[in-house]
C-alpha positions, 0 to 999 in steps of 0.5 A: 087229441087231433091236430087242429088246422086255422086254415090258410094264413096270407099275413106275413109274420110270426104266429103263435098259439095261445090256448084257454080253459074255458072252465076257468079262464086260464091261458098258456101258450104252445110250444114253438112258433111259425113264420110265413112269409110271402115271397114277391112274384117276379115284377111284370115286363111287356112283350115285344116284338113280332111282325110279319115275314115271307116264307123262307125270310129270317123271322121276326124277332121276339122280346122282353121290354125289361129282366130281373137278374136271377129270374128265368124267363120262357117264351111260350108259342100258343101257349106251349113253352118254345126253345129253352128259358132265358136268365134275366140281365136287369136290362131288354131280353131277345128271344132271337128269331121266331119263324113258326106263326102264332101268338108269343108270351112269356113266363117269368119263374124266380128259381129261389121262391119257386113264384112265377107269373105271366109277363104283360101282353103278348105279340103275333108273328104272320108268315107271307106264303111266296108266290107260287112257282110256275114253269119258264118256257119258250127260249131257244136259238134264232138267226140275226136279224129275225125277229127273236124267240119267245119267252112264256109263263106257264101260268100266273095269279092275279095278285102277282106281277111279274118281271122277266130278266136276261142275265139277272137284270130286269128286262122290260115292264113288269107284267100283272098276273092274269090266271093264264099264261104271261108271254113276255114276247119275242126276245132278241137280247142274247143270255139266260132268261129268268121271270121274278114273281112279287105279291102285289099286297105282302111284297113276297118275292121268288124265282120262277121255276127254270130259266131259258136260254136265248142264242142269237147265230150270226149270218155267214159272211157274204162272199166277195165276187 
């Protein structure tokens, strides 16, 4: 006698084995019965979320539109499992901040049942380089009533516009990048002078390397004759 396979059964319910002679016709019934019984996948969400930052920002947020309770949930980042699995509440779940670029999904696993299954759709997160840094020069000590001293950008992008400020306050018109160095002429308001970069298309902003000091000296007091 060999063990005989019906194959696999997708039918949920109570199986037995009813076994015929085919010489004559009689039938008996085997001994014990099985039951399958199919277990449901975890019910499907939709992912939502994502978006774009700058570089050095708080990332964007990434979540899931609905949660079973007792279904455990992970994120997964171009396809690889990010952080550690998040248990259902039966309302919204947030995975928290995501700084690393990619494209995000989930993946739902019931504990119990061992079933598992992909949650709807899936959402990108972009990172904006920051503009780059580039050297402040110039500044320095000038007598009053000359004419100032100069305050210079290194270099500067095309996409980036510029703004020079005295004691972190804006001074003057922004400046367009050109490629080449920004001067931003001869200055005569005493303080620190520093130059804040914006990508004229992301809206990314950082500090330009350095700050220079501006020093007015006053004349010496002219003696009575």
């Amino acid at each position: 006698f060999f063990p005989m396979s019906f194959g696999f059964q997708t039918v949920p319910g109570t199986y037995t084995v009813v076994s015929t002679y085919t010489a004559t016709g009689c039938e008996r019934q085997m001994n014990d019965n099985i039951t399958v019984t199919i277990n449901p996948l975890p019910l499907k969400y939709t992912v939502t979320g994502g978006g774009v930052y700058c570089s050095g920002g708080t990332g964007v947020t990434v979540g899931l539109s609905n949660s079973q309770v007792g279904v455990n949930y992970q994120l997964h980042l171009d396809g690889v499992a990010s952080g550690t699995p998040v248990t259902g509440t039966g309302e919204a779940l947030s995975f928290g901040n995501q700084f690393n670029a990619g494209g995000y999904t989930v993946s739902a696993r019931n504990p119990a049942t061992g079933c598992a299954q992909s949650m709807t759709g899936d959402v990108k997160v972009k990172v904006n380089p920051l503009p780059t840094k580039y050297d402040v020069l110039g500044g320095g000590t000038f007598c009053e009533g000359d004419k100032g001293v100069p305050v210079i950008l290194y270099l500067s992008d095309t996409t980036v516009t510029y703004q020079l400020k005295v004691d972190g306050a804006n001074t003057g018109a922004p400046r367009s990048g050109t490629g080449v160095a920004i001067e931003f002429g001869l200055q005569t308001q005493p303080g620190t002078y520093t130059v804040e970069a914006t990508h004229a298309v992301t809206g990314c902003k950082s500090t330009m390397t350095g700050s220079k000091n501006v020093i007015r000296t006053p004349l010496p007091p002219k003696p009575t004759i």
